[in-house]
N, C-alpha and C positions, 0 to 999 in steps of 0.2 A: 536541681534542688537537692541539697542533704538531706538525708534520713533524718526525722524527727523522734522522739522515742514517746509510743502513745500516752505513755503517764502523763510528759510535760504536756503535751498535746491538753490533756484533760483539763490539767490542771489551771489552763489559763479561764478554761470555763467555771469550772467547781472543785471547789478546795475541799471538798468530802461526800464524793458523790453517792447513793445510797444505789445500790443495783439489783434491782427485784430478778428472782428467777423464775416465777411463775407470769405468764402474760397475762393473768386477771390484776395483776400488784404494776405490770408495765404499763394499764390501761392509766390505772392512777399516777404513775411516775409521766405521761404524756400530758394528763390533764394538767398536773404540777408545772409541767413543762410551756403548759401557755400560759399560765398564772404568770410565772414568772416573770414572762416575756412582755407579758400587758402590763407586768406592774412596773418593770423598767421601764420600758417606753413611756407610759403614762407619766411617773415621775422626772426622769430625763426631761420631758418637754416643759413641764412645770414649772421645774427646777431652772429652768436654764433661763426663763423669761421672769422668776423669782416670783410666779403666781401661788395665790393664796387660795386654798380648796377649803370647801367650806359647806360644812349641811348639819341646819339647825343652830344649838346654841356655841358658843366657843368650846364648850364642855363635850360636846357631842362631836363636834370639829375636831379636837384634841384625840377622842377615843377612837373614833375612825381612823384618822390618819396614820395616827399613834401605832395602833395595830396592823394595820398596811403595811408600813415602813418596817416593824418589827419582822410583819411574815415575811417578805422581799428576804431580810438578810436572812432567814433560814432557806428562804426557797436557792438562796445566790448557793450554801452552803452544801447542799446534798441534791440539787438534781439542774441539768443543764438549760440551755437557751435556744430561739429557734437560731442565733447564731452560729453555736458548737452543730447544728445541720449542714448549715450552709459552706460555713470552712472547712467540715469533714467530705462532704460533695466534691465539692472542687478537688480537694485534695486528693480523692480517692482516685480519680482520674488518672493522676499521677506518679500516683505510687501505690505498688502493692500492700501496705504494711495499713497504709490508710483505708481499704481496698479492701480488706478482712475487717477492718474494725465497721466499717459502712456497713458491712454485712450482719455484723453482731447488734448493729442500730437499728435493722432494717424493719422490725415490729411497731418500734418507738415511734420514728419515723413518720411509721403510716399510720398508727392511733394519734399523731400530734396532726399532720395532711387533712384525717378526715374531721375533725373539729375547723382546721383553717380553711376546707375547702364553703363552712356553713356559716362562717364570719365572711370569706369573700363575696358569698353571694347577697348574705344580708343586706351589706354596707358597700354594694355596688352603687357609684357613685353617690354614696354618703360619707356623709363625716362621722367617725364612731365617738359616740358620746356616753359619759358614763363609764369607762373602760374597767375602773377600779370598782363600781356597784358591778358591773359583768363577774369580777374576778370571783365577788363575794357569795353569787349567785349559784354559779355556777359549781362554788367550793362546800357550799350548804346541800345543794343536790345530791353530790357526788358523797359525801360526809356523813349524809343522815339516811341513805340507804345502808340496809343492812348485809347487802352482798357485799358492797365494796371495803377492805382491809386499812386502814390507815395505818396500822402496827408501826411500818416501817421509819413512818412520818410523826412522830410523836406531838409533833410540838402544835400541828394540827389540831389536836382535843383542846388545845389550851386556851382555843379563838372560839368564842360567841359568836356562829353567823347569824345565828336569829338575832342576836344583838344588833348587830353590825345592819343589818338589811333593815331592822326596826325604825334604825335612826335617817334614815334614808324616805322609807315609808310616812313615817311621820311629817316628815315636810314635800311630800309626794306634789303639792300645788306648784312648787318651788320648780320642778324640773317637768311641770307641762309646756309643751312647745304647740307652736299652730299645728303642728299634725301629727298632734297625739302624745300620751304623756309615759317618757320616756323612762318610766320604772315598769309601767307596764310591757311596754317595747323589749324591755333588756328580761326580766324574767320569763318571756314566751322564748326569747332569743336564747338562754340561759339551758333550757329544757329541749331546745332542738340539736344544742355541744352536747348534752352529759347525753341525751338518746342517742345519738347519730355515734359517739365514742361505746357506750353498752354495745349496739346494735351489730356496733362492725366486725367483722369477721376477718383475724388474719390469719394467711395460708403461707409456709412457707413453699418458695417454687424449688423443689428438689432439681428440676430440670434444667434449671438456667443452669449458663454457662458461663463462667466467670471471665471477662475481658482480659483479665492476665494470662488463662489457660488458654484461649485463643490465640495469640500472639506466639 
């Protein structure tokens, strides 16, 4: 396989990636980093069976989705997917060049792992429902504390999540299921991503030994 050059590499992911240098700003570019990925997916599957989402009045429908669809294309815009993990993996294996940049991921990475390792276990053998009230939840937590920096992320300030979660809340009868009512479910679920991401602690390993210098 040819050498790639890492820009184009990026570039298939995000057309203006924003690159925090402090890892309190990389905790929030990870949490970004699942937003993203659940809002795609979530859309993606919608979209493709031509399903109508919907909560409350058409007005309220409108505003929600409205602003979803809006944050999606900023998020597509400045910060990546769990995809650009997955094909930077693989690749690094392979080549050196990929192999350094893995390296320079490797905080993101594991602040994005430790939030998927708390969905895995959630919605072991569950269907995840709500993916898009997850996103908003989880962005209101992270948002409205006052340690965390949004700076980087402007367009962030510009989204009502109390709005957002309101219109959700308000029709809360709507989204009870026989084992329990799933606004409830997602906001406990919501607070155990944004703790388990604060909580985490990453180290870099001075000691490892890079599989190219082996060789």
């Amino acid at each position: 396989m040819g050498v790639v050059p890492k820009n184009n590499f990026l570039d298939k992911y995000c057309t203006n990636r924003v690159r925090p240098t402090l890892l309190r700003d990389v905790k929030t570019e990870a949490l970004l980093v699942f937003c993203r990925t659940a809002l795609e997916r979530y859309f993606a599957q919608i979209d493709a069976v031509n399903y109508k989402a919907s909560v409350g009045t058409n007005e309220d429908t409108a505003y929600v989705y409205d602003t979803l669809r809006n944050l999606l294309q900023e998020l597509q815009k400045s910060v990546v997917n769990v995809d650009y993990f997955i094909d930077l993996m693989q690749l690094s294996a392979q080549n050196s060049l990929f192999h350094t940049l893995a390296k320079k991921e490797e905080a993101l990475i594991n602040y994005y792992d430790a939030m998927a390792k708390i969905i895995q276990v959630h919605y072991e053998g569950k269907i995840a429902y709500l993916p898009e009230f997850l996103v908003i939840c989880v962005l209101d937590n992270w948002v409205s504390s006052e340690e965390h920096s949004i700076a980087l992320y402007p367009f962030l300030k510009d989204i009502d999540f109390l709005e957002l979660m309101s219109k959700f809340e308000e029709n809360r009868a709507y989204f009870v299921r026989e084992d329990g009512c799933s606004i409830k479910e997602i906001h406990q679920l919501s607070d155990k991503i944004t703790n388990s991401l604060e909580k985490y602690k990453y180290k870099v390993n001075k000691k490892r030994v890079s599989k190219t210098r082996k060789k």
